[in-house]
C-alpha positions as CSV (number, residue, x, y, z in Angstrom):
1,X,-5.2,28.4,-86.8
2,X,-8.4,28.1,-87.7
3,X,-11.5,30.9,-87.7
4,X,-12.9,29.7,-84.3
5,X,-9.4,29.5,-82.5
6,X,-8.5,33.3,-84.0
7,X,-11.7,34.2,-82.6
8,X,-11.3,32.7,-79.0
9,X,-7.3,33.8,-79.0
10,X,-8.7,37.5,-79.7
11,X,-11.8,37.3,-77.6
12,X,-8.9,36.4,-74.6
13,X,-6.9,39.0,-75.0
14,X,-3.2,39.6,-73.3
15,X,-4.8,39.4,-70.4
16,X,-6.1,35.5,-70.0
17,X,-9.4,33.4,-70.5
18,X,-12.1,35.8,-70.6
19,X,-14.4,35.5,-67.7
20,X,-17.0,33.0,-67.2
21,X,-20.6,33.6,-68.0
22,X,-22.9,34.7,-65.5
23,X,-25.3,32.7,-63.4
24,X,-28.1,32.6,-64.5
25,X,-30.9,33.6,-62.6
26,X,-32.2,30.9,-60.0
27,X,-29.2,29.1,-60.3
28,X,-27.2,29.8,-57.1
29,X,-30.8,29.0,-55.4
30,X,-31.0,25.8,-56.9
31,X,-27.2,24.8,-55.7
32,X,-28.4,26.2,-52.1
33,X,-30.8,24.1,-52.1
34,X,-29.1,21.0,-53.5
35,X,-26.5,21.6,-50.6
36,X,-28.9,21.2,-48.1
37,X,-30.4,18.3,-49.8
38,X,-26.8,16.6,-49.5
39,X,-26.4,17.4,-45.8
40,X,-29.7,15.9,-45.4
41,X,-28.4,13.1,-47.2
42,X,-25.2,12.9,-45.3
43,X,-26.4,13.4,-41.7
44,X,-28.3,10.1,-40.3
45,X,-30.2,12.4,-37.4
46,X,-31.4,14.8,-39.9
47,X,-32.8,12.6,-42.0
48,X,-34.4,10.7,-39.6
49,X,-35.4,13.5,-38.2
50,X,-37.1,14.5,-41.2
51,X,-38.8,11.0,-41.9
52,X,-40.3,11.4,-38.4
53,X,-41.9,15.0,-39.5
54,X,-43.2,13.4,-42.0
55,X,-44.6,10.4,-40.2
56,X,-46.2,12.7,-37.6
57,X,-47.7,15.0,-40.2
58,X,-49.4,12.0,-42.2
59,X,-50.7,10.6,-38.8
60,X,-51.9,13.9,-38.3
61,X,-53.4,14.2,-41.7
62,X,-54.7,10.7,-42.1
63,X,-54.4,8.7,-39.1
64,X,-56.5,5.9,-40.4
65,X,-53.1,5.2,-42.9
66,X,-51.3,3.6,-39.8
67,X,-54.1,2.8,-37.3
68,X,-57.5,2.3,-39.3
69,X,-59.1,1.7,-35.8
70,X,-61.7,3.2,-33.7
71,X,-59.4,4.9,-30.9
72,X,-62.8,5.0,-28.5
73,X,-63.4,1.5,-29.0
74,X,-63.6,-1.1,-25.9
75,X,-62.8,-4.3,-25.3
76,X,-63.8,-6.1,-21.8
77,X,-61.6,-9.0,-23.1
78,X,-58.6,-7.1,-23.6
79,X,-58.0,-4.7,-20.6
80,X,-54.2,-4.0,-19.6
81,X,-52.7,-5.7,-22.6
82,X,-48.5,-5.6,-23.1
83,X,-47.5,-4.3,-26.2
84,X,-47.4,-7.5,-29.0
85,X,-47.7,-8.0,-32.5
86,X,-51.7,-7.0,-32.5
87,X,-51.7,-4.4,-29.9
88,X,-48.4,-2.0,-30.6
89,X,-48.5,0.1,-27.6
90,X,-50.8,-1.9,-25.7
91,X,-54.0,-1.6,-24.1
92,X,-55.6,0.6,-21.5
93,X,-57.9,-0.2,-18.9
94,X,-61.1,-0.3,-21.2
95,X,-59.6,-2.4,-23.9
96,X,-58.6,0.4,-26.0
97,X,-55.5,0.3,-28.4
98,X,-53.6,2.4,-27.4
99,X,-51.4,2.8,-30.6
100,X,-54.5,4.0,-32.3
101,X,-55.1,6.6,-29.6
102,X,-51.4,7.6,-30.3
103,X,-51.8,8.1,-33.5
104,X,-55.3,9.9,-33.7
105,X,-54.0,11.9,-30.9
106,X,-51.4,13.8,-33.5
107,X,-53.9,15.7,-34.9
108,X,-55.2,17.5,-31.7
109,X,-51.5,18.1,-30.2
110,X,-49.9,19.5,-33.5
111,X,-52.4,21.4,-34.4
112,X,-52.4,23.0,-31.0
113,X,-48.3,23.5,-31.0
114,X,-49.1,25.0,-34.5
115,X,-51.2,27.5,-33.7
116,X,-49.4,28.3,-30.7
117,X,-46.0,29.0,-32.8
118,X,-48.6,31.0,-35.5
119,X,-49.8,33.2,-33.2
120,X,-46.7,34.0,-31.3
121,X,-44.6,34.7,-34.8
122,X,-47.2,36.7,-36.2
123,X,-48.0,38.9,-33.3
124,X,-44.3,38.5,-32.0
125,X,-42.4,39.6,-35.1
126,X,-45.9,42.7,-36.1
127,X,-44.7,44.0,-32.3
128,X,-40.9,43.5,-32.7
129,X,-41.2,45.3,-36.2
130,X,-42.8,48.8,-35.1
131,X,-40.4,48.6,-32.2
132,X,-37.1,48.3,-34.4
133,X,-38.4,50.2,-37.6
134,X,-40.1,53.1,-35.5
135,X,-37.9,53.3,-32.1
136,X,-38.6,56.5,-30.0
137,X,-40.5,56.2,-27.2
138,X,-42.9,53.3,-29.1
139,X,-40.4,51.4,-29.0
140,X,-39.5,51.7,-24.9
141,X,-43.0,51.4,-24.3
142,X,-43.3,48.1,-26.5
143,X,-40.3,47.0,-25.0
144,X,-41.3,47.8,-21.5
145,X,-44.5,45.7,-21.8
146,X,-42.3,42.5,-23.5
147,X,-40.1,43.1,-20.5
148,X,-42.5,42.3,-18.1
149,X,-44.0,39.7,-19.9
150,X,-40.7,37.4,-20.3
151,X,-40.3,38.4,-16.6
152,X,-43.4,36.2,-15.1
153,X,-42.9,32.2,-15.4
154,X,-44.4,31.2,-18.8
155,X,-46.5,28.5,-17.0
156,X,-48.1,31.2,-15.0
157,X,-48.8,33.0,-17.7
158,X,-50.2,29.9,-19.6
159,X,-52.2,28.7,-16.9
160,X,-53.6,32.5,-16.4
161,X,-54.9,33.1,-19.6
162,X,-56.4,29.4,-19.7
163,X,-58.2,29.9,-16.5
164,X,-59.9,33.2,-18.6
165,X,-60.6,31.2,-22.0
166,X,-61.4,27.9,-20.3
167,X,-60.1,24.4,-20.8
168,X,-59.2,23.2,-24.2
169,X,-56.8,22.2,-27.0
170,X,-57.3,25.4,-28.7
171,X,-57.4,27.7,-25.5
172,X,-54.0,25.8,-24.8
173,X,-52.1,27.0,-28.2
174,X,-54.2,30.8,-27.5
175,X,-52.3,30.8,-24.3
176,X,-49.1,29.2,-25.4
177,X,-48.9,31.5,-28.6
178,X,-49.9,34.9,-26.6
179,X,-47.1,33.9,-24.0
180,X,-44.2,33.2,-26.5
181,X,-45.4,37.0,-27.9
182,X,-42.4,38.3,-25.6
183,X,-39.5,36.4,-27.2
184,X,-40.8,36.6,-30.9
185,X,-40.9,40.4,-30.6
186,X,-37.4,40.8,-29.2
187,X,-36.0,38.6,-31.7
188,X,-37.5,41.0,-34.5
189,X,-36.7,43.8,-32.9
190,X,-32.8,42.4,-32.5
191,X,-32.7,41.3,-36.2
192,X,-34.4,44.0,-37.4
193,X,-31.9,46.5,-35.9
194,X,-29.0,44.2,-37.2
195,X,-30.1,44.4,-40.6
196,X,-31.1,47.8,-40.3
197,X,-27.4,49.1,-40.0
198,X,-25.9,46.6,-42.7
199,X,-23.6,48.2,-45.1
200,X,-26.1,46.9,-48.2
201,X,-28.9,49.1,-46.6
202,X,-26.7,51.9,-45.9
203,X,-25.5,52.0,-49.7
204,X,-29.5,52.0,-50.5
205,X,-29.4,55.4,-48.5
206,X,-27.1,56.6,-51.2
207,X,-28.7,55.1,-53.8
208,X,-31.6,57.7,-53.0
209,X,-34.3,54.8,-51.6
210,X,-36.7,55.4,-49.2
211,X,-37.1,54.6,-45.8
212,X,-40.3,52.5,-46.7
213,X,-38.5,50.9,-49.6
214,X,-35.2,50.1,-47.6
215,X,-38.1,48.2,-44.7
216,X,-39.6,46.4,-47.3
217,X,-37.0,45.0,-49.9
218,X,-33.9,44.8,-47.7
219,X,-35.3,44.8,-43.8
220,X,-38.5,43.2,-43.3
221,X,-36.9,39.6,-46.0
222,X,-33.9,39.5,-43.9
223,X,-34.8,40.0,-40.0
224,X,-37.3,37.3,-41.0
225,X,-35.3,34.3,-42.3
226,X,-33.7,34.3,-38.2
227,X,-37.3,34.4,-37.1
228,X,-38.8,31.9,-39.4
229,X,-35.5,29.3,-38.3
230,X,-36.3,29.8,-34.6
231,X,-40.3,29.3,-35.0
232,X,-39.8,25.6,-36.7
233,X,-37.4,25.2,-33.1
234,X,-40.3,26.3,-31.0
235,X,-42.6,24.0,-32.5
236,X,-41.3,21.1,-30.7
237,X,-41.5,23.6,-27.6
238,X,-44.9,24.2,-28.0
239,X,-45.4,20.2,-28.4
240,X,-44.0,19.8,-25.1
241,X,-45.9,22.8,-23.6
242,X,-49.3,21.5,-25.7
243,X,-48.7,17.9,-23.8
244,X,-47.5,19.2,-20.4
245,X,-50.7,21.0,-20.1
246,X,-52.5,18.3,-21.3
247,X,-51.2,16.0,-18.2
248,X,-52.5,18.6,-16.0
249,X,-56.1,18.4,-17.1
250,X,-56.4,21.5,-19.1
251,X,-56.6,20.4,-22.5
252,X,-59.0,17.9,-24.4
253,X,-61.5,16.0,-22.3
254,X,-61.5,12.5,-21.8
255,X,-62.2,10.3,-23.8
256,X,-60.6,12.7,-26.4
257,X,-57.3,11.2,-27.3
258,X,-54.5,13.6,-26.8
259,X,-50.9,13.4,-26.0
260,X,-50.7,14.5,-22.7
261,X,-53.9,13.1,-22.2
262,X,-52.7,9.7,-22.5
263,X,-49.6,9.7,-20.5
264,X,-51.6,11.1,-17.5
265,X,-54.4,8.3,-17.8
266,X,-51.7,5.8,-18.0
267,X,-49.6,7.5,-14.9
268,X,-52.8,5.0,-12.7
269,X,-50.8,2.1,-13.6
270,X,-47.3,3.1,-14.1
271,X,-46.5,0.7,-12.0
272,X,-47.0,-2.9,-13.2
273,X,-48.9,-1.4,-17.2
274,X,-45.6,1.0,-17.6
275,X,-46.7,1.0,-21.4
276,X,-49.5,3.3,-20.8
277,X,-47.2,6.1,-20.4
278,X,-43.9,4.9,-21.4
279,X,-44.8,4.9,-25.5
280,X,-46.9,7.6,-25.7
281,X,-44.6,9.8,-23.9
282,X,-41.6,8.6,-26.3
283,X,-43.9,9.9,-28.9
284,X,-43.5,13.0,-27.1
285,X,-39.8,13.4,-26.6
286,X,-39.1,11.9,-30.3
287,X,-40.9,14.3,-31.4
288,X,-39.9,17.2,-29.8
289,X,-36.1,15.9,-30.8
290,X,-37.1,15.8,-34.4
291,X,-38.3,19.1,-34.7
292,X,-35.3,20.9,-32.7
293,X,-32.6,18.9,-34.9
294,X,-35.0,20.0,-37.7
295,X,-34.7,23.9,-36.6
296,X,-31.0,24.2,-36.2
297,X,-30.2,22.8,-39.5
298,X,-32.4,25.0,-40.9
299,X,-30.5,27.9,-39.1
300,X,-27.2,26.6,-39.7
301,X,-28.1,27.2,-42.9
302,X,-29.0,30.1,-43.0
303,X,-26.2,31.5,-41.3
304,X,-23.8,29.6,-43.6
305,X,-26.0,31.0,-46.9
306,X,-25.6,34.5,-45.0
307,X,-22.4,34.7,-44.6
């Protein structure tokens, strides 16, 4: 037997192998995130839900990438166009392309549905927090107010606040994010409280850490992960919301292009020009789709890496 195999025989022992080396640091991360990367690969909806995302977020970015036109520009020689190889979507009745107004119309209603989500997580989960981590009477009181807030329709609520700010993309996503305050905060609250009584913050009780410590290192990382997940799902809600609102003549003015702006100019002509609102309002509902499948794959895994 040679030195190295007297070595290995001794380093074994009576007992077996010895055990195998520890990972190293970042390495169960990396595999987490490689086993998403493989679902992705393996699930045809998520990855085209993803390649969507990423379509929308370039249009929104750069829309002169896919539609280098002017989306304002008219055309008295091509009014009411079907969609064909030079107009995608069609034209409107001033000429206009109505593919480029699609596509130059990302920016305004994504950046509304993203604000909208911004504020509601960030005031949501700030409200949700003092209520979990403090309790007492704060936390009736706090919980009191979300109460009657989730309580009145949201589209009352929404179209209350936007009769006080005014008409307006932006006053849209300010009503939309203040509204979706309610749920945001009793989501914290619910995962903060959850986490709060998990047996690895208990054992930190023992281990003689603080009550500010335990909220910061163990509470505060792991209510948010469930909070996080459900904000990238209510991003397609607020799309929806954003384009709804839109339709009703409350957001961008004409001739701003706009989402929900589009469908309801087009809504004239459904009729025999069904294009006009069709597309653009396929726009809508893919995206919407994307984002959601998007959301729950993110919180399935979570919950799988959780558990």
């Amino acid at each position: 037997m040679s030195v190295t195999e007297t070595e290995a025989a001794v380093a074994a022992g009576p007992a077996g192998p010895a055990a195998p080396a520890p990972a190293r640091p970042g390495e169960g991360r990396r595999r987490r995130w490689l086993g998403r990367l493989l679902d992705v690969a393996r699930t045809p909806s998520l990855l085209v839900s993803y390649a969507w995302l990423v379509l929308i977020v370039t249009a929104a970015l750069a829309p002169t990438l896919f539609a280098p036109g002017d989306p304002l520009a008219q055309s008295g020689d091509a009014m009411l166009l079907p969609p064909g190889p030079e107009h995608l979507f069609g034209t409107d009745d001033l000429g206009r392309d109505q593919f480029t107004r699609t596509v130059h119309g990302t920016r305004l209603s994504l950046q509304a549905a993203v604000i909208a989500v911004l504020i509601g997580l960030v005031s949501g989960s700030l409200i949700g927090l003092l209520a979990g981590a403090l309790r007492g009477w704060l936390d009736s009181v706090l919980m009191r107010v979300v109460d009657v807030m989730l309580a009145v329709p949201s589209l009352i609520v929404s179209l209350a606040i936007i009769s006080a700010l005014g008409h307006g993309t932006i006053n849209i996503a300010v009503a939309i994010g203040i509204n979706s305050t309610a749920t945001f905060a009793r989501l914290m609250r619910s995962e903060v409280l959850k986490v709060a009584g998990a047996r690895y913050v208990e054992a930190s009780v023992f281990a003689g850490h603080g009550y500010a410590y335990r909220l910061l290192r163990h509470v505060v990382p792991n209510a948010t992960r469930s909070v996080l997940a459900y904000a990238t799902m209510e991003i397609g809600s607020a799309i929806l919301t954003v384009a709804s609102l839109s339709f009703l003549g409350l957001g961008a003015p004409p001739p701003t292009p706009e989402w929900g702006l589009l469908v309801a100019e087009g809504r004239t002509f459904i009729a025999a020009q069904w294009w006009l609102s069709l597309l653009p309002g396929l726009v809508i509902v893919v995206s919407v789709l994307a984002v959601y499948r998007i959301g729950r794959s993110i919180d399935r895994g979570r919950t799988r890496v959780v558990a």
